[in-house]
TIDREN-579739 format. One line per 8 residues: number of its first residue (from 1); their letters; for each residue x, y, z of N, C-alpha, C, CB. Coordinates in Angstrom, 1 decimal. Glycine has a CB too. Example, Ala and Ser with C-alpha at 12.3 -4.5 7.8 and 13.67 -1.06 7.14 Angstrom:
# residues 2
1) as) 13.2:-5.7:7.8:12.3:-4.5:7.8:13.2:-3.3:7.8:11.3:-4.5:9.0  12.8:-2.2:7.1:13.7:-1.1:7.1:12.9:0.0:7.9:14.1:-0.6:5.7
END
This chain:
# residues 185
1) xxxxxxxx) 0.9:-1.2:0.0:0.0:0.0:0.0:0.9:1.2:0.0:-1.0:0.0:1.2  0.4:1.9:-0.9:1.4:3.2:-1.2:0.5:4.5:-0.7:1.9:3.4:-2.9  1.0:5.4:0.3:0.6:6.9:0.4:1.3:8.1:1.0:-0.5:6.9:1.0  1.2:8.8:1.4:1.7:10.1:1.2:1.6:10.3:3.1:0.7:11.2:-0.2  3.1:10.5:3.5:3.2:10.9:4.7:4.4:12.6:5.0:3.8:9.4:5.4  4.1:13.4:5.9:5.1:14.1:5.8:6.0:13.8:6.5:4.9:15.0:6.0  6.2:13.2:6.9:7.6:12.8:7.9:7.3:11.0:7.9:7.5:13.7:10.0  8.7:10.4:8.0:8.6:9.1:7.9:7.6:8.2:9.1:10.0:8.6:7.9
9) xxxxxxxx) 7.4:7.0:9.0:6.5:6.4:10.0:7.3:5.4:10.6:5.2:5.9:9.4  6.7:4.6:11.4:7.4:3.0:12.2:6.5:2.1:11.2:6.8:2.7:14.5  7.4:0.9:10.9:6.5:-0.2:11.1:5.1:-0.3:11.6:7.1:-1.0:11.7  5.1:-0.1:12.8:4.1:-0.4:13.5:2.7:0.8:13.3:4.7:-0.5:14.9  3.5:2.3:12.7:2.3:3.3:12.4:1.6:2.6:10.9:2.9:5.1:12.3  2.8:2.0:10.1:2.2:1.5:8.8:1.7:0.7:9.1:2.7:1.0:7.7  1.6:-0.2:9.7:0.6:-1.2:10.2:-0.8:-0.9:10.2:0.9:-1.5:11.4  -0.6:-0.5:11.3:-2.0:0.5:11.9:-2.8:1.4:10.7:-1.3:1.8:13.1
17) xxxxxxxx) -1.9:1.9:10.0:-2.5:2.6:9.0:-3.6:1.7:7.7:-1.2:3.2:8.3  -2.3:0.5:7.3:-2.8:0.3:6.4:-3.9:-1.0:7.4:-1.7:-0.1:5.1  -4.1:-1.4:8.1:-5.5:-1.9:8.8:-6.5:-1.1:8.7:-5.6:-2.2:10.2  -6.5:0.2:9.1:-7.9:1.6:8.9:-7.8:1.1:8.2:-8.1:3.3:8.8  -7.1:1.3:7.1:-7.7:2.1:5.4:-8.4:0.8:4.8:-6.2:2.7:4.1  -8.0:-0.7:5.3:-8.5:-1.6:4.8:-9.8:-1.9:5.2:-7.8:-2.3:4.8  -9.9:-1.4:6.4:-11.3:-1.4:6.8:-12.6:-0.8:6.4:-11.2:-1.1:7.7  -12.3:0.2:5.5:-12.5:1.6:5.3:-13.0:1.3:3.8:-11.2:2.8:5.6
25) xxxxxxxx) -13.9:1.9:3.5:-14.6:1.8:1.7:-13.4:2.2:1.0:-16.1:2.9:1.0  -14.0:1.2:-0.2:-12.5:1.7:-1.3:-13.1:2.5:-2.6:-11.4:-0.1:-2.2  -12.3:3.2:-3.1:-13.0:3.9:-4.3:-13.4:5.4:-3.4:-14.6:2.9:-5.0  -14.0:6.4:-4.5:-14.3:7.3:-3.6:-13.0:8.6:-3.1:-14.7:6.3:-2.6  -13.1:9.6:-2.6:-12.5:10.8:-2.1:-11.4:10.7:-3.3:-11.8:10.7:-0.4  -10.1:11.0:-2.8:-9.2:11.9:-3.5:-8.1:10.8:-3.6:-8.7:13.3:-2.6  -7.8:10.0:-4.8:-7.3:8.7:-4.9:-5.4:9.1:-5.8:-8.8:7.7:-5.9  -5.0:9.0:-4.9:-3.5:9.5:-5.8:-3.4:9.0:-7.2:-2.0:8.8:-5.0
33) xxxxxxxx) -2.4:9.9:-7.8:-2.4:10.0:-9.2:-1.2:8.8:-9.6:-2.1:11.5:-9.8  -0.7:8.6:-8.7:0.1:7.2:-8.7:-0.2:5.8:-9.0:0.6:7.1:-7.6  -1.9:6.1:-8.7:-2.2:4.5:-8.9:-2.4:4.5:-10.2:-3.6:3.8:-8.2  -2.1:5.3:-11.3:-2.1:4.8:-13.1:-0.6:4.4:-13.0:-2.5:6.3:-14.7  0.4:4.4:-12.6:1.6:4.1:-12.9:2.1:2.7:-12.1:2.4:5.4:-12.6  1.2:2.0:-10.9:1.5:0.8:-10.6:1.2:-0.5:-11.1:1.2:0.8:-9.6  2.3:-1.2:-10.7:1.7:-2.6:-11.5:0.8:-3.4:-10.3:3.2:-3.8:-12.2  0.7:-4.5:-10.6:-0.4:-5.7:-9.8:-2.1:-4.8:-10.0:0.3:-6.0:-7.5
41) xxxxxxxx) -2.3:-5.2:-9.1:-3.8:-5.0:-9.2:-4.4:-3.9:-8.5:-4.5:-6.2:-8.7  -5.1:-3.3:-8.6:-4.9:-1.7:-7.9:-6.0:-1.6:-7.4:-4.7:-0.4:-8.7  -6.6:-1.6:-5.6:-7.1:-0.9:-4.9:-7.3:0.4:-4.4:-7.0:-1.2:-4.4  -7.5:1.2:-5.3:-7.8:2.7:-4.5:-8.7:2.9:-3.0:-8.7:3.6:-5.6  -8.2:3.6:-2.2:-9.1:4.3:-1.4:-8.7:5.4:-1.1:-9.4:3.7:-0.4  -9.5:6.2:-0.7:-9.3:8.0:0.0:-7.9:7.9:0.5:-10.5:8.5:1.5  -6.7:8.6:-0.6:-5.6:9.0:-0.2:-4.5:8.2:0.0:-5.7:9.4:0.7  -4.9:6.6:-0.6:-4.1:5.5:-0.5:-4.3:4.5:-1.7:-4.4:4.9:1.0
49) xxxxxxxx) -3.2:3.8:-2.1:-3.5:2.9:-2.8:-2.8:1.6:-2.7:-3.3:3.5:-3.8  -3.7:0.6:-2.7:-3.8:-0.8:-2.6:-3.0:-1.7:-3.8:-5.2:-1.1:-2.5  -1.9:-2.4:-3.5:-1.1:-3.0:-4.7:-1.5:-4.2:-4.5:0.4:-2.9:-4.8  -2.4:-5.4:-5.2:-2.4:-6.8:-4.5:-1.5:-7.3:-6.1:-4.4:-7.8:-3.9  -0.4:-8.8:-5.3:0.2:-9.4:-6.7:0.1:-10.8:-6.3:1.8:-9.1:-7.0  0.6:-11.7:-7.3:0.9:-13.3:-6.8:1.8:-13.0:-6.4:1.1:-14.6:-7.7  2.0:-13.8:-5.6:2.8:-14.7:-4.7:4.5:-14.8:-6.0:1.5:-16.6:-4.4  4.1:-15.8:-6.9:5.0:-16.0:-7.9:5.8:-14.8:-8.6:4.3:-16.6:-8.9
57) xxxxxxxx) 5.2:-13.4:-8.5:5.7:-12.2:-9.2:5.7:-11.1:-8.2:4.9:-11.9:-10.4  5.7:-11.5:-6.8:5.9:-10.4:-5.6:7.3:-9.8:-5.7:5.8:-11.1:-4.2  8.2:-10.6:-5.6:9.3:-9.5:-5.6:9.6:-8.8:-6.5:10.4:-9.9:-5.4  10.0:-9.0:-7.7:10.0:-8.3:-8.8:8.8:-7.4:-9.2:10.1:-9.1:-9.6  7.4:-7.5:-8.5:6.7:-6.3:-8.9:6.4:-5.1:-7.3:5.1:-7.1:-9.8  7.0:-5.9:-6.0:7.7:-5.3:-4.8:8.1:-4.1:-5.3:8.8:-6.0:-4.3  9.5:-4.4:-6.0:10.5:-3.4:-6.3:9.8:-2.5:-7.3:11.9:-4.2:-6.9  8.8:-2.5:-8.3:8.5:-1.7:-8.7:7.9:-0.5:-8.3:8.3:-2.2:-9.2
65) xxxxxxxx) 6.6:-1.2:-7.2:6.2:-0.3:-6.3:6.8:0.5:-5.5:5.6:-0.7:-5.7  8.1:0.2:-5.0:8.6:0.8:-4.1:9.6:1.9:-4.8:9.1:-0.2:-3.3  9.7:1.6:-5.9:10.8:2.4:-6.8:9.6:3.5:-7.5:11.9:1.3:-8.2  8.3:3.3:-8.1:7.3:4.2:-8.1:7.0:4.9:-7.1:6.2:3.6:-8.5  6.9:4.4:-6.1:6.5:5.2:-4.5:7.4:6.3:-4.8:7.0:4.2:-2.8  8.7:5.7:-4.2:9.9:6.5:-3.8:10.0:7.8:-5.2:11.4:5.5:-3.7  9.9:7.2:-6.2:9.7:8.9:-7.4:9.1:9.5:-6.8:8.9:9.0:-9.0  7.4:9.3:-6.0:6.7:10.4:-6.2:6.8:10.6:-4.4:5.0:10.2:-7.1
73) xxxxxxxx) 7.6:10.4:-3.8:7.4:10.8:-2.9:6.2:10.1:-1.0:7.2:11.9:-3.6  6.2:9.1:-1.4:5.5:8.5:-1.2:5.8:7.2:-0.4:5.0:8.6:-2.1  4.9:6.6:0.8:5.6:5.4:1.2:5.3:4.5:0.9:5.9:5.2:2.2  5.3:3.6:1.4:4.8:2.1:0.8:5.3:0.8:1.8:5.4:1.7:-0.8  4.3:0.4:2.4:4.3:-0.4:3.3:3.8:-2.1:2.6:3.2:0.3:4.5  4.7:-3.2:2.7:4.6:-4.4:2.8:4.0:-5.4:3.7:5.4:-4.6:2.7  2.5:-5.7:3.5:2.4:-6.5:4.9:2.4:-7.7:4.8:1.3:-6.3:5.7  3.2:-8.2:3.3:3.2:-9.4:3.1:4.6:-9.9:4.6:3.4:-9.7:1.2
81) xxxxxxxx) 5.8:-9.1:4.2:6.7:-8.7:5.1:6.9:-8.3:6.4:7.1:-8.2:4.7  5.2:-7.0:6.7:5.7:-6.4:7.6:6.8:-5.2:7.9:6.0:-7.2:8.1  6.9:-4.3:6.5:8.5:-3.7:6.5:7.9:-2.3:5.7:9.9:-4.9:5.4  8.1:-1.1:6.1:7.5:0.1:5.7:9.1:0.5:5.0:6.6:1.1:7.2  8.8:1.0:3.8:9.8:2.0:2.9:9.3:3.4:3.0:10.0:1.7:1.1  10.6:4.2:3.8:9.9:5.1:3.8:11.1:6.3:3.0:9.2:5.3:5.5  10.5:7.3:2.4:11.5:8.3:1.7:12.9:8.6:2.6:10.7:9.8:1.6  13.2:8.8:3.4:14.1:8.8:4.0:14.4:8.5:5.6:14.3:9.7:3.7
89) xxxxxxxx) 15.7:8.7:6.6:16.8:9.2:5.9:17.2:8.0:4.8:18.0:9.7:6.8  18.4:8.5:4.0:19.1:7.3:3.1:20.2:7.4:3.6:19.2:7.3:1.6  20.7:5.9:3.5:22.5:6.4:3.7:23.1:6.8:2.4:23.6:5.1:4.1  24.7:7.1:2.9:25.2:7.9:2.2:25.8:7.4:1.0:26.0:8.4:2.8  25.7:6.3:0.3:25.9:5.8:-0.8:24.9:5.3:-1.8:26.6:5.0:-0.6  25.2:6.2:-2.4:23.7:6.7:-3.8:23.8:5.5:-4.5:23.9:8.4:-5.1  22.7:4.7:-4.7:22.7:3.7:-5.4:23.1:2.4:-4.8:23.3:4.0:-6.3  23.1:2.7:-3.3:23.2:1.2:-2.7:22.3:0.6:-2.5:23.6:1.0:-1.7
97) xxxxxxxx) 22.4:-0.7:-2.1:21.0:-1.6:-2.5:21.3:-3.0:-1.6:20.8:-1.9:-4.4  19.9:-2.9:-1.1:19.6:-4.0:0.0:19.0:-5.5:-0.5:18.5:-3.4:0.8  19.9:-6.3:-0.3:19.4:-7.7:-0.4:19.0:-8.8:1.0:20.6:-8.3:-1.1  17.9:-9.4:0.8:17.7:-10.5:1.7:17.8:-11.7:0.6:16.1:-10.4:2.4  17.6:-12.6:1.9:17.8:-14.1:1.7:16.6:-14.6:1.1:18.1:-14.8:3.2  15.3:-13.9:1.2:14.0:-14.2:0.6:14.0:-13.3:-0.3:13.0:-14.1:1.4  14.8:-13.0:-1.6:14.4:-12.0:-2.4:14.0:-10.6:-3.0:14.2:-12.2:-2.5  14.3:-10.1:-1.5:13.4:-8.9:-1.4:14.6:-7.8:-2.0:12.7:-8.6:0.5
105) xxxxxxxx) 14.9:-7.3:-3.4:16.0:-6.1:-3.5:15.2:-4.5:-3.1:16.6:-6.0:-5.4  15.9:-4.0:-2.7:15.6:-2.2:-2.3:16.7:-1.8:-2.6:15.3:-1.6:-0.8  16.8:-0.7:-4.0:17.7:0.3:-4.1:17.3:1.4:-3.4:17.9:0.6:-5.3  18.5:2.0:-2.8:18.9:2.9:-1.3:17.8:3.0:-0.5:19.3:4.5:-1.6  17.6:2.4:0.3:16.8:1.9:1.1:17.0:2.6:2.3:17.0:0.6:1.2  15.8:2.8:3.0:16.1:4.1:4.2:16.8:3.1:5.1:14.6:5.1:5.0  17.3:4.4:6.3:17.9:3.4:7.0:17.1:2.6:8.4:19.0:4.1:7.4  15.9:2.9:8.6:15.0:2.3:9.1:14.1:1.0:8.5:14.4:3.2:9.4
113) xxxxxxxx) 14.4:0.8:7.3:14.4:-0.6:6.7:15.4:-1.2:6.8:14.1:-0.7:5.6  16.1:-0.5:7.1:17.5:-1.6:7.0:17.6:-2.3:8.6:19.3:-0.5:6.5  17.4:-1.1:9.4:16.9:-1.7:10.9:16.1:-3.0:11.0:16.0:-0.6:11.6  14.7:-2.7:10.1:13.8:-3.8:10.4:13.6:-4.9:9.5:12.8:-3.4:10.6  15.1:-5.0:8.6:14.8:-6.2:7.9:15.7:-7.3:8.6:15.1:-6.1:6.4  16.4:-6.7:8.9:17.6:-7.6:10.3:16.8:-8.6:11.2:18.4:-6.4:11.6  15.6:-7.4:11.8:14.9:-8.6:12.2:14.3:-10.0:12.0:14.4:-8.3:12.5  14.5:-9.8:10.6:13.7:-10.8:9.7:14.3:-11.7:9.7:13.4:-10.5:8.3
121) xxxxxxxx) 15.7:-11.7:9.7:16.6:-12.7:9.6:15.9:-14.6:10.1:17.8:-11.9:10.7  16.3:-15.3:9.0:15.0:-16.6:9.9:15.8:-17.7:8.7:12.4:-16.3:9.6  15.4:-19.1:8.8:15.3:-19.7:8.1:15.1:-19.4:6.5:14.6:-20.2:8.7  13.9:-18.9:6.3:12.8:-18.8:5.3:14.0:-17.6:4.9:10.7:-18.5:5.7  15.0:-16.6:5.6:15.0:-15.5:5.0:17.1:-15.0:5.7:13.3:-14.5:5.6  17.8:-16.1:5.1:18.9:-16.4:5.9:19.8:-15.3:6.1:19.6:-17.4:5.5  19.9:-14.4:5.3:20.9:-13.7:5.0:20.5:-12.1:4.5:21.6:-14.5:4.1  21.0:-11.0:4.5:21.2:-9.5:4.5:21.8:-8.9:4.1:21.3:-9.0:5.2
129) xxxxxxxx) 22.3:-8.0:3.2:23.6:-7.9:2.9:23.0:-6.3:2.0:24.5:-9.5:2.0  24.0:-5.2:2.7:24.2:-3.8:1.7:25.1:-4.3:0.8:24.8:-2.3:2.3  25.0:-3.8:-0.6:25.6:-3.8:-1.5:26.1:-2.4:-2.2:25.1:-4.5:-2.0  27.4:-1.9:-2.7:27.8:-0.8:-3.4:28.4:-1.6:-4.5:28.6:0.3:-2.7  28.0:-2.2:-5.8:28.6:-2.7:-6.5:29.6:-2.1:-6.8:28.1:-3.0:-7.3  30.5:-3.0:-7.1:32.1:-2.5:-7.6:32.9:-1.9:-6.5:32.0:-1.3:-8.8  32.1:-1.9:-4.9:33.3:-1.0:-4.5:33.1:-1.9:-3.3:33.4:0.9:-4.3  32.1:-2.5:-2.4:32.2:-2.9:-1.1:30.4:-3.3:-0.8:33.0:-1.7:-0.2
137) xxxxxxxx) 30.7:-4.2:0.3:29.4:-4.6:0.6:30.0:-5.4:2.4:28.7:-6.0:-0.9  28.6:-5.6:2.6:27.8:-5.6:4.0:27.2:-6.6:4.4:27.0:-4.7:4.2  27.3:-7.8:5.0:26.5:-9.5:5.0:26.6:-9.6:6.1:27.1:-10.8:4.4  25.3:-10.2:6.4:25.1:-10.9:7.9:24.1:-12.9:7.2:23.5:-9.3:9.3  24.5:-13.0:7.8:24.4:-14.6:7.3:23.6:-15.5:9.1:26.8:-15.5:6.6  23.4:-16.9:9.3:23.2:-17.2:10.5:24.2:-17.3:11.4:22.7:-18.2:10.5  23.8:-16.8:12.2:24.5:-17.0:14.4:25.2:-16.0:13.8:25.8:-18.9:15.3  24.7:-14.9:13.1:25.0:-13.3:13.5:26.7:-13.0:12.7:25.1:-13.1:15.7
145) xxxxxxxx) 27.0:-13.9:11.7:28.0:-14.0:11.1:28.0:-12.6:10.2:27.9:-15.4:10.6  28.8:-11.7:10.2:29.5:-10.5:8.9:30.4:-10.6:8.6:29.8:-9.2:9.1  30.0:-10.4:7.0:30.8:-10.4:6.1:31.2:-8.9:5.8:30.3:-11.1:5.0  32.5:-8.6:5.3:32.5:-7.6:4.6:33.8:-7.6:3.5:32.5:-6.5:5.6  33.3:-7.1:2.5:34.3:-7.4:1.4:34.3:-5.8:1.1:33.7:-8.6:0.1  36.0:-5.6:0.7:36.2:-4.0:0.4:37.8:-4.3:-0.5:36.3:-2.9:2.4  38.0:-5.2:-1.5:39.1:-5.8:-2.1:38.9:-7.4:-1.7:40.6:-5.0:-1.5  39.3:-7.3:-0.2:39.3:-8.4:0.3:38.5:-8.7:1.2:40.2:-8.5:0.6
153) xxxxxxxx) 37.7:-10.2:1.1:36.7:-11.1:2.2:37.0:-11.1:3.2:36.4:-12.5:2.2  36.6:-10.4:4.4:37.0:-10.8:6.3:35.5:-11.2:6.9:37.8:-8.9:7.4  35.5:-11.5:7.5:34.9:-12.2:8.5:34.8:-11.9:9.9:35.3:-13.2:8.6  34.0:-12.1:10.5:33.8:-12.2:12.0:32.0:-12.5:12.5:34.3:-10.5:12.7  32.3:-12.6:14.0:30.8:-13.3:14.4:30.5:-12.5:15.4:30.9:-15.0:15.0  29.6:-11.7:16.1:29.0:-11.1:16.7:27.8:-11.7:17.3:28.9:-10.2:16.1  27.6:-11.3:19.2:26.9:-12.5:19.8:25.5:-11.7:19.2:27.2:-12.8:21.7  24.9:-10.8:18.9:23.5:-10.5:19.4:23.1:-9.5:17.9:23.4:-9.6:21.2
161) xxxxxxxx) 21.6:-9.4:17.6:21.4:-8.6:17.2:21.7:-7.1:17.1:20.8:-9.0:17.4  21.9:-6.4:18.3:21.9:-5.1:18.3:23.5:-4.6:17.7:21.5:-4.7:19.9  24.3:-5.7:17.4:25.1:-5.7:17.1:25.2:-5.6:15.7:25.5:-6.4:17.6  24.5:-6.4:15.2:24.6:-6.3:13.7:23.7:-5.2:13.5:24.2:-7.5:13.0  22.6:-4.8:13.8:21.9:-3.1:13.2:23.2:-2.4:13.7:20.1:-2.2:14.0  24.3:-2.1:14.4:24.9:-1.6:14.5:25.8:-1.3:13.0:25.1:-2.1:15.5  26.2:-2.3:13.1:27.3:-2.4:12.1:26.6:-2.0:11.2:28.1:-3.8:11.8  25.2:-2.7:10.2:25.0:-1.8:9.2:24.5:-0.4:9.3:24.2:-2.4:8.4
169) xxxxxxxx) 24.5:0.2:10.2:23.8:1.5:10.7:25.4:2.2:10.2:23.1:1.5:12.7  26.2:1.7:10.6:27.4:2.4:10.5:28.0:2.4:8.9:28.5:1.7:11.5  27.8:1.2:8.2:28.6:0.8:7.3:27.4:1.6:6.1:29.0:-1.0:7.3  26.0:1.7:6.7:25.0:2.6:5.7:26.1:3.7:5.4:23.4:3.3:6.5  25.7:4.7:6.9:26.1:6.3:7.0:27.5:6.6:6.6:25.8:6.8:8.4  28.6:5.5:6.2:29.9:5.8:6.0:30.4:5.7:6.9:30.3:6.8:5.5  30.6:5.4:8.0:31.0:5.3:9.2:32.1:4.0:10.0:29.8:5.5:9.8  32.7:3.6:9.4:33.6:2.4:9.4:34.1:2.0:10.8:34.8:2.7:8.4
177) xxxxxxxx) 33.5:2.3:12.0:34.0:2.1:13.2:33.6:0.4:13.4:33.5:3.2:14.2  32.9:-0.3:13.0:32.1:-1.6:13.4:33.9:-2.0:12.7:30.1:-2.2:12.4  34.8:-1.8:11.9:36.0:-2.4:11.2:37.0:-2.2:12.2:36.5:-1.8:9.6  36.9:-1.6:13.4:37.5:-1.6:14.7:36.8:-2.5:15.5:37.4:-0.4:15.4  36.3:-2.4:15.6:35.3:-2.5:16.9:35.5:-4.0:16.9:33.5:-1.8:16.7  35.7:-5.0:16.1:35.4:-6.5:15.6:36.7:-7.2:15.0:34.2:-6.4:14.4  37.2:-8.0:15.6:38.2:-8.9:14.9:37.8:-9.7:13.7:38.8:-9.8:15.9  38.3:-9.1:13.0:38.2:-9.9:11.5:39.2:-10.7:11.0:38.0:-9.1:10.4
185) x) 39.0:-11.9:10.5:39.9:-13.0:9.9:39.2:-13.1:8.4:40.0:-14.6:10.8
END
């Protein structure tokens, strides 16, 4: 579901949001001009718009929505996931881009998705990783394992979550202290 916030939200306010709105008649009031430009199947309601897809063509038509959103300014909440994209902030490398283990790509991805996809981390969804093609990237894999490649592959294992939003919180914003902070082999 894609709509128009002035300041970014939580997970948990997209949530909440997109439950109203689903509750709520569809069609009707003041329906954004964004819903001619989405793909899947399009639910309008007052000020919000409804993307339903298969299953089979979710990620790939995900990324479209969220790359339409983000043009117009706009957020877009996943509740297939649970994971709100919201306009900003971004980190500091233009054109970096978020990978999971379940398929999910986000080019420059705020940094509060990047927070809450960590949590996701599972079986069904093993692995995380920022990417800056051609120059360096960012992996968390199972039992909290980072990677980071910058020429060369190092390694290390970190006991807990808050650790790893750490590290990509840092490695988002340019901030290279987690390459102290951690013995790498």
């Amino acid at each position: 579901m894609v709509w128009d916030e002035p300041v970014p939200i939580s997970r948990d306010q997209a949530r909440a949001t997109y439950l109203a709105v689903k509750r709520s008649e569809t069609g009707g009031g003041d329906v954004p001009a964004v819903a001619k430009e989405l793909p899947g199947r399009i639910t309008p309601y007052p000020g919000h718009v409804l993307v339903t897809m298969d299953l089979d063509t979710m990620d790939e038509l995900s990324a479209q929505v969220f790359t339409i959103a983000r043009a117009h300014g706009l957020i877009c909440y996943d509740p297939q996931r649970d994971l709100v994209h919201n306009v900003a902030p971004l980190g500091v490398y233009e054109g970096m881009q978020l990978h999971t283990g379940d398929g999910m790509v986000v080019h420059d991805p705020d940094l509060a998705l990047v927070h809450d996809v960590l949590a996701t981390l599972s079986p069904q969804n093993p692995f995380a990783a920022l990417v800056n093609f051609g120059r360096h990237f960012l992996q968390v894999s199972p039992g909290y394992e980072l990677e980071y490649k910058e020429g060369t592959l190092v390694s290390t294992t970190v006991p807990d979550l808050a650790q790893v939003r750490q590290a990509f919180h840092e490695y988002a914003t340019g901030d290279r202290s987690f390459l102290t902070r951690h013995t790498w082999a």
